[in-house]
N, C-alpha and C positions, 0 to 999 in steps of 0.2 A: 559495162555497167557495174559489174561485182566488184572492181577492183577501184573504181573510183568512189564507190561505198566504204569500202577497208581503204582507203585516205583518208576519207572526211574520219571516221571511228577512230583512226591513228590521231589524225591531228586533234582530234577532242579528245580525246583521251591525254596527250601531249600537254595541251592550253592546262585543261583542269586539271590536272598531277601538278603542273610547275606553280598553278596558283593556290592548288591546298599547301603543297610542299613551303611555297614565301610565304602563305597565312599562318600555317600551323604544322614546321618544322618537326615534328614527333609522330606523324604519322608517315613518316618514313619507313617504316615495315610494314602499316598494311596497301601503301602505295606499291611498295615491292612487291609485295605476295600476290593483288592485283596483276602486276604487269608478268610477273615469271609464270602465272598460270594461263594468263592470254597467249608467251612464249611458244610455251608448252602446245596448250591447244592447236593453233596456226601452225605450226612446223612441226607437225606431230597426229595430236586426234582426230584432228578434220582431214585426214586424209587417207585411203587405200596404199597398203602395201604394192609394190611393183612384184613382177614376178622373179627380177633380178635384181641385183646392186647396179644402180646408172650412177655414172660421174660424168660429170665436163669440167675436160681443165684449160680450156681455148681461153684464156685473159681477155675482157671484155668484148665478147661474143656477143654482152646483151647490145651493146651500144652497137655493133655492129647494124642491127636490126631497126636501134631508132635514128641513127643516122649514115644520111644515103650517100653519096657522092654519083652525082649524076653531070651531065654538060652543062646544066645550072646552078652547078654548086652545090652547096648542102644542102640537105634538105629533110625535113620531117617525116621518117618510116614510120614505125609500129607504134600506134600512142600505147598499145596494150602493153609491149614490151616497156614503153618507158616506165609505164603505171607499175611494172613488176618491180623497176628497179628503183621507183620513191617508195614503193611499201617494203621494200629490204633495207634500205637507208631508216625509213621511220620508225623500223621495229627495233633499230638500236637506238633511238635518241635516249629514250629514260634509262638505257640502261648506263648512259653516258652522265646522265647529271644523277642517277642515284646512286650508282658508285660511290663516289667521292661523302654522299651524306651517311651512307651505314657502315663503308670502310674507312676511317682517317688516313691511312695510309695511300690510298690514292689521289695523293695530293697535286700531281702532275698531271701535266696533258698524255707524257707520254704512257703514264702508267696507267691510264686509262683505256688508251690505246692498245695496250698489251694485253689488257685482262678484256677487251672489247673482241680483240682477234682470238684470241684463246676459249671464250666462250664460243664464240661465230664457230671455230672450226670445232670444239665440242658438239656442237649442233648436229652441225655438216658432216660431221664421223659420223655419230650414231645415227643420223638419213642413211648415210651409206649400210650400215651395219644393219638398223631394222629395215632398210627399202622404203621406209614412209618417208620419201621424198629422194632428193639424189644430192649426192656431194657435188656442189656447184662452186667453182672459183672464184667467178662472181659477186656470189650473193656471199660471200667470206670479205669480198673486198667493200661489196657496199653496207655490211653490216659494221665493217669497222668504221667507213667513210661516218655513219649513223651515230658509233657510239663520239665521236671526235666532235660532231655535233653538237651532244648530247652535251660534252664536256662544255664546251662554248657556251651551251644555257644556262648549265650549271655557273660557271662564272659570272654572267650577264645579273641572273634573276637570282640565285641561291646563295653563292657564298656569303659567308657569314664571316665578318672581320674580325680574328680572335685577339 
């Protein structure tokens, strides 16, 4: 139930950033400031230190969990697991289409992509380093999958033809 809460608040959060951002272009900073302290919070404040540094570096270990291979094919595992891996994808979207409006220089997909992965494993260090969370492969890979997204929106709803 908790994790299908933190969708619906991603995707609202998502909807209304992308529609103030096409309404009123200049509030582009405190959209940001907005979403890097929800960052923050979620993979950080809301949670208890570990008593040691945990990592996983098994490459898509989550998908293992939500899909099955059984005598009937594939089939639908952990919806919880799935749930974990759209709220790792959603927490990068804005940072996919707010890039490119505070940085110009992120004018590429790829270069989005790069400062998307670069942030993600920022994150995923400092879990590892304070233990408020654990260095996960995964959630590196679905947060880039997120900002690539992200980027997508931005092209679809934001850019602006100069």
């Amino acid at each position: 139930m908790i994790y299908t809460q933190r969708i619906y608040y991603a995707l609202a959060f998502i909807v209304i950033s992308l529609g103030l951002l096409r309404w009123k272009p200049k509030l582009k900073w405190p959209v940001m400031i907005v979403y890097a302290a929800a960052v923050v919070y979620l993979t950080f404040l809301m949670r208890r230190p570990y008593r040691s540094a945990r990592y996983l570096l098994d490459p898509f270990h989550a998908w293992r969990y939500v899909i099955r291979v059984t005598e009937k094919g594939l089939v639908l595992g952990s919806r919880s697991q799935l749930k974990v891996i759209v709220l790792n994808i959603l927490l990068f979207v804005p940072f996919g289409y707010l890039l490119p409006l505070i940085w110009k220089r992120a004018d590429r997909w790829w270069k989005v992509l790069l400062c998307g992965f670069a942030a993600s494993l920022m994150i995923e260090l400092l879990q590892l380093v304070t233990r408020y969370g654990m260095f996960d492969l995964d959630d590196l890979m679905h947060n880039t999958l997120g900002a690539l997204l992200g980027w997508g929106c931005y092209l679809l709803l934001l850019r602006r033809e100069e």
